[in-house]
C-alpha positions as CSV (number, residue, x, y, z in Angstrom):
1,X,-105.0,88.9,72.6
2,X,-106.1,85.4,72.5
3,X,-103.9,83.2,74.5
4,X,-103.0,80.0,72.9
5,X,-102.3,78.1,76.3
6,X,-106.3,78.4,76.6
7,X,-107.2,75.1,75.1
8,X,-110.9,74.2,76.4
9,X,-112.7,77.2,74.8
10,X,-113.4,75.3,71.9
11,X,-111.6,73.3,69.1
12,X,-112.1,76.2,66.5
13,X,-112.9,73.6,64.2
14,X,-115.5,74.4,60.6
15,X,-118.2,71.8,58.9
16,X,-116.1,71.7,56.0
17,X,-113.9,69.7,58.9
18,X,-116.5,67.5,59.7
19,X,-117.4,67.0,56.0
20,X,-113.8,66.0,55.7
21,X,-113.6,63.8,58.5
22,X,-117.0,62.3,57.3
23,X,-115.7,61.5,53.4
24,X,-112.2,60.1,55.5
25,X,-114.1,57.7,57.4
26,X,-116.7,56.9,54.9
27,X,-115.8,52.8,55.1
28,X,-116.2,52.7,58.7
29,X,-119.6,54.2,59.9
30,X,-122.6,55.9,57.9
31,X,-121.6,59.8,57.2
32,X,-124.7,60.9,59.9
33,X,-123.1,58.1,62.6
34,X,-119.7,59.8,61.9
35,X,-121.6,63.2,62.2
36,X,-122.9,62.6,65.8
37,X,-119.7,61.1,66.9
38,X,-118.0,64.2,65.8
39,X,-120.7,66.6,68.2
40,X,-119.2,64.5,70.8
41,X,-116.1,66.2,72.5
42,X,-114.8,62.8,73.7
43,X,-115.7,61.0,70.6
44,X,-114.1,63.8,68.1
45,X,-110.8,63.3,69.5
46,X,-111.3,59.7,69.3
47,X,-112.0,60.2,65.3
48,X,-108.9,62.9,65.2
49,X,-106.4,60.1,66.2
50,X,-107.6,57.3,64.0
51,X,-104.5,56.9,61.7
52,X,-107.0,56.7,58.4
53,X,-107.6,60.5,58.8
54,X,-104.0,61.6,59.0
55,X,-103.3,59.4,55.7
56,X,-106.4,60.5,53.9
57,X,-105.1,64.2,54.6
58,X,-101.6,63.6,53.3
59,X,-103.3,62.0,50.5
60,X,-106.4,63.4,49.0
61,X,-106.6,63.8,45.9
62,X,-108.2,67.0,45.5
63,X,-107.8,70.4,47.0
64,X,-108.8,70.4,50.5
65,X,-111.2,72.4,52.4
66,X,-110.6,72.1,55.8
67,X,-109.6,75.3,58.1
68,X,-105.6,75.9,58.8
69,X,-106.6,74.5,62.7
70,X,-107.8,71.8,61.5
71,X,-105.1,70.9,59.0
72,X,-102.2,71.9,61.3
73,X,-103.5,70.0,64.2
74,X,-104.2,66.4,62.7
75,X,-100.4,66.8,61.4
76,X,-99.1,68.0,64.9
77,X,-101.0,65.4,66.3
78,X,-99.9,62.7,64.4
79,X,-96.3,63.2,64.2
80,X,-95.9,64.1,68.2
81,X,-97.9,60.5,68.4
82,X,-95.5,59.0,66.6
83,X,-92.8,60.5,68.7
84,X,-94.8,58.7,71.8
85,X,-95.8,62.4,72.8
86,X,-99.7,61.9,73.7
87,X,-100.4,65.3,75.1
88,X,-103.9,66.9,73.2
89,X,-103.1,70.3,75.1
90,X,-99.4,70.0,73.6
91,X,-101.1,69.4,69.7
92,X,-103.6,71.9,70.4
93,X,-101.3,74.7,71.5
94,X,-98.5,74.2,68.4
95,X,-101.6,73.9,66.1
96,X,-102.5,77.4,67.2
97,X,-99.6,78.2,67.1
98,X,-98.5,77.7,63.2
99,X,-101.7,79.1,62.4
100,X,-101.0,82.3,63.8
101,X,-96.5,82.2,62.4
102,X,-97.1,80.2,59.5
103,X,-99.7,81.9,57.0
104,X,-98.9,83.8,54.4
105,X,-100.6,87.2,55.1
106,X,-98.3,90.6,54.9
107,X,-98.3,91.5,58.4
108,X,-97.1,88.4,60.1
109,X,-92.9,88.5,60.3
110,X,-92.0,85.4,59.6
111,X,-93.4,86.1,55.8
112,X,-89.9,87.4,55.2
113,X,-88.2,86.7,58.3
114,X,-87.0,90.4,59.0
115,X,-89.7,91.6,61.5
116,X,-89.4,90.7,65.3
117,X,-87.0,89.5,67.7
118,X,-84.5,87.1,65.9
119,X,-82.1,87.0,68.3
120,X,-82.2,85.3,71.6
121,X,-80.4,88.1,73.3
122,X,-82.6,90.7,72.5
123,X,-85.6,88.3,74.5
124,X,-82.6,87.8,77.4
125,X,-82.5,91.6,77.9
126,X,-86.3,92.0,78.2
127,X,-86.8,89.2,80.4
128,X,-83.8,90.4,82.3
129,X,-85.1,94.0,82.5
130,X,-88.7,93.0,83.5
131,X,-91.4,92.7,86.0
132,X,-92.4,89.2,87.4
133,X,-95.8,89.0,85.7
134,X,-94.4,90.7,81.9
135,X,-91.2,88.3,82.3
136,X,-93.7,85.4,81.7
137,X,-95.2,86.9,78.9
138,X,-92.0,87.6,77.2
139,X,-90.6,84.0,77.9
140,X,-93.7,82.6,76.6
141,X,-93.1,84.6,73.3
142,X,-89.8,83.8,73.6
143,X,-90.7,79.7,73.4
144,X,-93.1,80.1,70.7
145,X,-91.0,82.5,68.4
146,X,-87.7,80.0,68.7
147,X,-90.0,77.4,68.7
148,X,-91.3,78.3,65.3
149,X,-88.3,79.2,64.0
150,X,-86.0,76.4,64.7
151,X,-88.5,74.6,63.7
152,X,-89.6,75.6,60.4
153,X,-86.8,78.4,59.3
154,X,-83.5,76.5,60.9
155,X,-81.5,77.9,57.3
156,X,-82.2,81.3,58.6
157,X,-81.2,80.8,62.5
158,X,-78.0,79.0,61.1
159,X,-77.4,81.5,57.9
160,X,-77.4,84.4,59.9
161,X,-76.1,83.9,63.3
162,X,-73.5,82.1,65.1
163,X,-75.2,79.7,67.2
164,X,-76.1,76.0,65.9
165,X,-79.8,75.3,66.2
166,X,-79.2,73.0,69.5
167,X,-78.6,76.1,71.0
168,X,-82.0,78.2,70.1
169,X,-83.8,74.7,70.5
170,X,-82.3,74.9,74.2
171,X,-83.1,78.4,74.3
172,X,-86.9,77.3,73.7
173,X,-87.0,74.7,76.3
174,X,-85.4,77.3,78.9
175,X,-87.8,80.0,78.3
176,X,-91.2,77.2,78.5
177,X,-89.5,76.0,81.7
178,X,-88.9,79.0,83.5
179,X,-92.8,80.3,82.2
180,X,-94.1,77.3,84.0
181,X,-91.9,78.4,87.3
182,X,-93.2,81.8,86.9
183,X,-95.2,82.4,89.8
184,X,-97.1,85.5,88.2
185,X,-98.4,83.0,85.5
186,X,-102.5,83.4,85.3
187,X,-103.0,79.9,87.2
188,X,-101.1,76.9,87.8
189,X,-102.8,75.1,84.9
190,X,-101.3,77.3,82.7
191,X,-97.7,77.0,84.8
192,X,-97.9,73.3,84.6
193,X,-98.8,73.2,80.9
194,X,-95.3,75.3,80.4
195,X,-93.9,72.9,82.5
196,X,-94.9,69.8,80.8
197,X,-94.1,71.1,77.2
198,X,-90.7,72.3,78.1
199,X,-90.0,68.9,79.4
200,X,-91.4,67.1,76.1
201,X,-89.6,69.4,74.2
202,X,-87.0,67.4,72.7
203,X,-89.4,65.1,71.3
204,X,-92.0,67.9,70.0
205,X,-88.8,69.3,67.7
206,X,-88.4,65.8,66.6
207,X,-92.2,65.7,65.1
208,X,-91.9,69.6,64.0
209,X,-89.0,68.5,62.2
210,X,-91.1,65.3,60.0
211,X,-93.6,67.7,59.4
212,X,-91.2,70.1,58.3
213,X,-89.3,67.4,56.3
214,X,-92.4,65.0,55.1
215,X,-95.6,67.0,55.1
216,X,-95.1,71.0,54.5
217,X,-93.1,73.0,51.8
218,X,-92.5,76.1,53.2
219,X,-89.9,76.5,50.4
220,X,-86.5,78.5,51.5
């Protein structure tokens, strides 16, 4: 399984992405200027920040072909920005993360909502029932499926149990906190990564929700 707190193994990113970012950009650099910039790790997260690229995404007139990474990220990126979050590894991660919960293929559960763990107790009995090292495996699933879900499908979480979504949105933060605490976590990178999103968590549900609200239409 790939692990989406692994963030330096490469952006992911296609030329169709740097074709994009290229047309975006057009008015402020010559397409094969842009092109270099972009083969530049430090300069392509310069270019992924300029505010142009976000609006030209929102806003292109035709149908866009940029990988689900790609897309995802500049959005995430943007909005967490705009929420004062500046954390790449934070953008990167919940990027990866929609890609993997959000497309529509048969086999991923939240297609219909009726696969997986839906309910935070049933995660509070395997954590509670656990070894050290599997308990941070299942919190960190735990973040990322609640996460996701309060997120993107609050109707659901509210329509069919009791709890209000402060309280899975809590839920979230207390299962990223107590994976960064984990001392069986693979290195403590990845503990303080956990750390530092469960404490920017409030503000990372603030941007999910605009793009929720402003830029997606995940429909009900």
């Amino acid at each position: 399984m790939q692990h989406l707190w692994v963030t330096h193994q490469g952006s992911g990113y296609t030329q169709t992405d740097c074709d994009f970012v290229c047309e975006a950009l057009a008015a402020r650099s010559s397409r094969e200027s842009l092109a270099k910039v972009w083969k530049d790790a430090v300069g392509q997260r310069k270019m992924l920040d300029l505010p142009e690229l976000f609006k030209a995404l929102k806003e292109w007139p035709l149908l866009l072909d940029v990988s689900p990474q790609f897309y995802f990220f500049i959005l995430v990126r943007h909005r967490l920005l705009q929420e004062s979050v500046d954390d790449y590894d934070a953008a990167t991660y919940v990027a990866r993360l929609m890609v993997r919960r959000l497309k529509m293929v048969a086999q991923d559960p939240l297609r219909n909502l009726c696969g997986g763990h839906t309910c935070a107790a049933d995660y509070a009995e395997l954590i509670a029932t656990s070894s050290p090292r599997m308990k941070f495996f299942i919190e960190v699933a735990a973040g990322n499926q609640f996460l996701m879900l309060s997120s993107f499908y609050p109707d659901f979480l509210t329509k069919n149990y009791e709890m209000g979504i402060d309280f899975y949105r809590n839920f979230t933060r207390q299962a990223y906190q107590n994976a960064g605490r984990n001392r069986s976590a693979p290195n403590s990178h990845v503990r303080d990564f956990y750390s530092r999103l469960s404490e920017q968590m409030p503000r990372v549900t603030l941007a999910l929700d605009r793009v929720r609200e402003l830029d997606l239409f995940l429909g009900e």
